[in-house]
C-alpha positions, 0 to 999 in steps of 0.5 A: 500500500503506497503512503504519503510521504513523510515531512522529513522525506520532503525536506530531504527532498527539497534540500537536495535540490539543485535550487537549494545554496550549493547544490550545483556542484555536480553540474560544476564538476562534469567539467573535470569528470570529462577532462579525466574521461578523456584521458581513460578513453584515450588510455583504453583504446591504446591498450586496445592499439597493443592488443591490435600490434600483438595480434598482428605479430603473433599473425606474422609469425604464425605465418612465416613457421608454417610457409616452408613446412607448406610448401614442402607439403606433399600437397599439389595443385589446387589443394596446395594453392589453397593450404598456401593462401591461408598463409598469404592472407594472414600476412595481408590480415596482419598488416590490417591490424598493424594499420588498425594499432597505428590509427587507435594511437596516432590518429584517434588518441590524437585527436582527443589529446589535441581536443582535450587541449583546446577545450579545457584550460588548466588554473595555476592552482588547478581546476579548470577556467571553464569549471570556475567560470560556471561556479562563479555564475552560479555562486552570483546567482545564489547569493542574494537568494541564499540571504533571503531564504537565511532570513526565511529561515530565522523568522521560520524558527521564530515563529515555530518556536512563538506557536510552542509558547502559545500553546504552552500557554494555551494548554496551561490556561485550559488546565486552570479554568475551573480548577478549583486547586488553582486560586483565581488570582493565579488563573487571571494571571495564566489567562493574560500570559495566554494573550500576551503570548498570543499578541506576540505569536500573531506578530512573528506570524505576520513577520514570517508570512511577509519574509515568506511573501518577498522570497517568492516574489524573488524565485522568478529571477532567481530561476531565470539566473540559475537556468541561463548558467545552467544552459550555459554549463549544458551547453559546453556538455553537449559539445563534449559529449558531440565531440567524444561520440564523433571520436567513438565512432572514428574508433568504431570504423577503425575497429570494424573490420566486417565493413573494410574493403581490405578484409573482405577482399582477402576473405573473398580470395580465400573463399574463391581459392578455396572453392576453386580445389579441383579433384579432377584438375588435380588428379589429371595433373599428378597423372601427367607428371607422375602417372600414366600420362607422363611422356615415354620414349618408346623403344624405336629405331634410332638413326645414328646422327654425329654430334654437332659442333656448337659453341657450347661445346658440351653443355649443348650436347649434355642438354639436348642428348642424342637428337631423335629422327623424328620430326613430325609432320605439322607437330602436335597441339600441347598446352602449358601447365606452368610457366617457364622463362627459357634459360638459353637462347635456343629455348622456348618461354611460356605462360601456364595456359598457353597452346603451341605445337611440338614439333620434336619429341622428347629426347633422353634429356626429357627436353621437345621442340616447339614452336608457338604460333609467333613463329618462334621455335625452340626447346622446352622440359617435355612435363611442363606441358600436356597435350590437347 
């Protein structure tokens, strides 16, 4: 069951009102509590930075103990390529989070160390010019009202403490009247105290009620100063409390890396590596390096051709071994399956991909002869290629 609250409740109530003498210091104050939030905003976020440049660290180094152990994989094809890219997207990753850590520490602690500077002044004997010039508003405004409601106050207790003698008096009077134990005299004598009392408690009432009168002609002012320091105090809280959300969200952007183009195009690289795993490529490819698709030399008969005298004397002879009689007629359509830079002149570079015919094939060095549709002829190793 709700009750009335208490007159004790109400007084508390009143007397921590922002309206009652000095109770604007905690609007005073919001001053400095701003000037050390800044400080633990900027303290949090490059503690946050360090966890970023852990983070990014810990990414490089995990990526460079398992590239060679990777590479190395008994993997091959599209599977290894995968395995491979989970590496170089790590190291993409960690130069994100290294770029995140510079921007929480120079850019976004920055910018609220230079705004922290600009916007609050230290005093010499400290405190903030801006905290004292709201107190110093505030302290004006109040102090006419602090005297009013002092008088207030000192005719409230004069007259509270009149009413307890006039009813003192009272009691006593009602007491004597027909009292046969008490004389006449006496019971004339309390009947005029009674009146005395009474004439004086009629005076400290009309004293209160004209105190109490002028006071409330006063709060209309008082209000309206109060409220314009007030609004000015506001004021400067919101700026602050603008500006510390403009930098929140600067730090937002920083940290949400779901919305950076950098991370989802690594991530989309991964996802199309990684979808694009191949059985079928795969297991063609280990056939024709490894498998029944390899080229074979099959025994034929062999013309004996004397050796050619070029000027690179052996090492020519050592790479093109003996020269098979077999040129083909319009040669064979072959596709790359790597790249090869020719190390020589009279050898054939190629892209992964790309279609020429063999003209010659392989001799007992595994090396062909080809020609792309450039017209340019040279040799190439016969398992860097597949026919069509």
């Amino acid at each position: 069951m709700s009750t009335l609250p208490s007159e004790n409740s109400i007084e508390d109530a009143s007397n921590r009102s922002f309206w009652m003498p000095g109770n604007y210091q905690p609007t005073v104050k919001r001053t400095e509590d701003a000037f050390q939030a800044c400080n633990d905003i900027v303290a949090c976020f490059q503690e946050r930075a360090r966890v970023e440049r852990q983070y990014a660290q810990q990414l490089s180094e995990w990526s460079t103990k398992w590239k060679p152990v990777v590479d190395s994989s008994p993997l091959y094809g599209s599977l290894l390529k995968a395995w491979q890219c989970f590496l170089s997207s790590a190291d993409r990753l960690a130069s994100l989070h290294a770029s995140i850590c510079r921007s929480l520490v120079s850019e976004d602690g920055d910018r609220v160390r230079t705004w922290q500077k600009d916007s609050f002044h230290k005093k010499l004997f400290g405190g903030f010019k801006e905290s004292q010039d709201i107190e110093t508003g505030f302290t004006h405004a109040q102090k006419p009202w602090a005297k009013r409601l002092k008088k207030l106050d000192k005719v409230r207790r004069a007259y509270q403490k009149v009413s307890r003698k006039e009813h003192a008096a009272r009691e006593r009077d009602l007491h004597a009247q027909g009292n046969p134990d008490v004389a006449i005299d006496k019971q004339k004598k309390i009947q005029e105290d009674r009146e005395l009392v009474q004439q004086e408690a009629e005076k400290v009432r009309a004293r209160y009620e004209k105190v109490l009168e002028e006071v409330n002609r006063y709060v209309p002012r008082y209000m309206e100063e109060m409220e314009s320091i007030f609004d000015q105090s506001q004021d400067e809280e919101r700026k602050r409390i603008v500006f510390l959300k403009q930098a929140l969200l600067s730090i937002h952007k920083h940290l949400d890396i779901t919305n950076n183009e950098s991370v989802r195009a690594v991530y989309n690289e991964l996802h199309n590596t990684l979808m694009s795993i191949d059985e079928h490529e795969d297991l063609r490819c280990w056939k024709n390096t490894y498998g029944p698709g390899m080229p074979t030399d099959w025994p034929h008969f062999q013309e004996w051709i004397p050796e050619k005298k070029t000027k690179k004397g052996k090492k020519e002879v050592e790479k093109k071994g003996t020269i098979e009689k077999s040129v083909m007629i319009g040669g064979v359509k072959v596709r790359a399956l790597y790249d090869y830079d020719g190390q020589e002149t009279d050898e054939l570079s190629f892209k992964a991909g790309e279609e020429f015919l063999k003209i010659e094939d392989e001799d007992d060095q595994g090396w062909c002869r080809g020609i792309n549709d450039g017209g340019c002829e040279g040799l190439y190793p016969a398992n860097y290629v597949e026919m069509v």
